[in-house]
C-alpha positions, 0 to 999 in steps of 0.5 A: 629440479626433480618432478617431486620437488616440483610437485612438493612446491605447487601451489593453489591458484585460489588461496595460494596453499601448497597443493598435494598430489593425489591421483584419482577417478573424476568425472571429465565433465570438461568433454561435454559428454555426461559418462566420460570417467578418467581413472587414475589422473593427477588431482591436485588439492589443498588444505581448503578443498581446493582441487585442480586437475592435471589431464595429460594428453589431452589430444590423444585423450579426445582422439580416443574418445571419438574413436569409441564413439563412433565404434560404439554399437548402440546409436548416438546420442546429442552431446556425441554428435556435438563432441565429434562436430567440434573434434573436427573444428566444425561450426554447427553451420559448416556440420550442418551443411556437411550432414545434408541437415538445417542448422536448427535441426542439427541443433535439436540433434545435439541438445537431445530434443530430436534423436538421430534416425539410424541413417543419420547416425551412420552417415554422421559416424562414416564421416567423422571416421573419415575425416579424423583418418585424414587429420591422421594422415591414415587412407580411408577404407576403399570401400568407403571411397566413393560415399565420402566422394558423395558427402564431399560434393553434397550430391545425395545419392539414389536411395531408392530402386525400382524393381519391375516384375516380368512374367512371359510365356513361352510354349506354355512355360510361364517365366517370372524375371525381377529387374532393378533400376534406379528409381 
């Protein structure tokens, strides 16, 4: 059987009609995330105004998706956080402990009561990006090796210095040295 014979003889799940193929832009409402548009989908309606949606490849559709999100230049919002978390089959619980965060907190992060603080935006995006390279078997950027050694572990890292201000004279010549440690 042909794939336009299969088509000519679809019908609807509702009121039994033969559906038409038509391909159309829709709103993929189904990812959670309220500006995701595919273009050019395979739409099945019948003569009640009926519709169902064929989306093809769905796994590499919400591949890409992440891979957009989290290369996007402006900060995340919610629904995005929430899209990756369960991208990754991560419960709000396992995430949560991941980020360093409460359940709660991750909670008003994804329903848009509490937006991410720049910090929080970037560790969530290294992370995914982390994680979905390895779900592709793909290595993680050397330079990125020992903060995912840190997320892993859930040891926080020193975020802050000290810097301490020397002033000597020798001979009348007055020297000025910085130093950092770490705080």
């Amino acid at each position: 059987m042909t794939e336009h014979s299969r088509e000519t003889h679809r019908l609807c799940f509702e009121c039994g009609k033969r559906l038409r193929l038509e391909r159309d832009t829709v709103h993929y409402e189904e990812s959670g995330l309220n500006n995701v548009w595919l273009a050019n989908v395979p739409v099945w309606r019948c003569a009640n105004g009926h519709e169902e949606l064929e989306i093809p490849a769905v796994d590499e559709l919400h591949d890409l998706l992440a891979d957009v999100i989290i290369r996007k230049a402006v900060p995340l919002v919610g629904q995005e956080v929430r899209f990756l978390r369960k991208r990754l089959e991560f419960t709000a619980q396992q995430f949560a402990v991941r980020i360093g965060v409460t359940p709660v907190h991750l909670s008003r992060l994804e329903n848009g009561r509490r937006a991410l603080q720049r910090q929080m935006d970037l560790l969530v995006r290294l992370y995914c990006a982390h994680l979905l390279a390895q779900k592709r078997q793909q290595p993680c950027p050397a330079e990125l090796t020992s903060i995912l050694a840190q997320l892993e572990s859930g040891v926080a890292s020193v975020s802050e210095h000290r810097f301490r201000h020397r002033r000597s004279s020798k001979k009348g010549a007055v020297q000025q040295e910085w130093t950092a440690s770490p705080a």
